[in-house]
C-alpha positions, 0 to 999 in steps of 0.5 A, a space after each residue: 500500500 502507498 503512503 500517506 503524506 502528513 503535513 505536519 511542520 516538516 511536510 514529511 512521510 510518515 509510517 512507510 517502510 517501503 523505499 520511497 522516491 525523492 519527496 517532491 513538496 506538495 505546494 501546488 497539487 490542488 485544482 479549482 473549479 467554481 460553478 453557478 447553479 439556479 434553485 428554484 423550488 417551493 422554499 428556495 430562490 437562489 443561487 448556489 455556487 459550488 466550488 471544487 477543489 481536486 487533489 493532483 498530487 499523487 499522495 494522500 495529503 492529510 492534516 488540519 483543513 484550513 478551508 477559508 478564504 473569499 470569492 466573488 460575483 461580478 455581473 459582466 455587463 455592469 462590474 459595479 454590481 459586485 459580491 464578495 463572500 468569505 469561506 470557511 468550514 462551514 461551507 463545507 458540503 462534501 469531501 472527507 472533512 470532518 468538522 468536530 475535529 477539522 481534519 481533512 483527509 485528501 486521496 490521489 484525485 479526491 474532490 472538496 465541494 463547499 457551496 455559497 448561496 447567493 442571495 441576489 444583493 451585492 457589496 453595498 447592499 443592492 438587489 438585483 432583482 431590483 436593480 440588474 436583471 431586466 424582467 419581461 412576462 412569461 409567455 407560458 404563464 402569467 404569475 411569473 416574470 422571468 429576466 433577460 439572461 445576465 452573466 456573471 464572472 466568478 472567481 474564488 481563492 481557498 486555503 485548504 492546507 496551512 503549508 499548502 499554495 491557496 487554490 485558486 479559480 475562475 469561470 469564465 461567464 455564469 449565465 442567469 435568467 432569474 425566475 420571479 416565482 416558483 408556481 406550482 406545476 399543476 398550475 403552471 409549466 415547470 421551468 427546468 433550470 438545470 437547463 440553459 435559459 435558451 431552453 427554458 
């Protein structure tokens, strides 16, 4: 079996036998990816933002998770409307973390998702539904409005480990038709918003 690697304060190897290769330090391995996706439901309008964080380094990293740093939300047709947002812990939604202890654990290829949801207001408090998107009605139904597609720019920086570089990544655009209700599909059509808004 391989070795884990500890990050302990002299980011060595520990508990191997077996002869190992020149060590390599692990400042680089991680990969960052960060995602839009629009909840629309009985109890839920917003939008989350996932974000993935993928180990490339072919050793287990394990120690103490630091999981904080920030991201933001940028609307590309008018970057005044800006939302920063911290990350920490408890954002924390899959991955082998475990939250009472703060240990983090990270196998060859293993994947962290933390979420941020996303309540339409930006940096100095404005909301977007009121003051960005522009909404026109529903053709399919006439309790709903639903707004012209906004994209949006998203970017986020993470420290995982304390001796390891923060992750960092950014999309290039987040596509959003903001529905202004959730109508119940015995009355109206659902909308499918796992689908592109072109679709809809």
């Amino acid at each position: 079996m391989g070795c884990a690697l500890s990050l302990t304060m002299s980011l060595g190897f520990i508990g191997c036998d077996e002869t190992l290769p020149l060590y390599r330090d692990p400042r680089d391995v991680f990969k960052g990816e960060i995602r839009g996706r629009y909840a629309l439901s009985r109890t839920e309008n917003s939008v989350r933002i996932d974000l993935f964080v993928i180990n490339t380094f072919d050793e287990t990293l394990e120690a103490k998770g630091i999981l904080e740093g920030t991201g933001t939300i940028t609307a590309k047709r008018d970057v005044r409307f800006r939302r920063t947002f911290k990350l920490t812990p408890a954002n924390w939604a899959r991955g082998k973390f475990n939250p009472s202890t703060g240990k983090l654990t990270m196998n060859p290829n293993d994947t962290l998702v933390l979420i941020y949801t996303w309540d339409y207001r930006d940096d100095a408090g404005r909301d977007l539904r009121e003051d960005l998107f522009r909404y026109a009605p529903d053709p399919s139904c006439s309790l709903r409005r639903i707004s012209e597609e906004e994209f949006f720019a998203l970017r986020f920086r993470l420290k995982v480990f304390d001796k390891v570089a923060d992750v960092e990544a950014i999309a290039g655009e987040y596509g959003l038709c903001h529905v202004t209700a959730w109508i119940d599909p015995k009355v109206c059509t659902s909308i499918r918003t796992d689908l592109p808004c072109r679709e809809w």
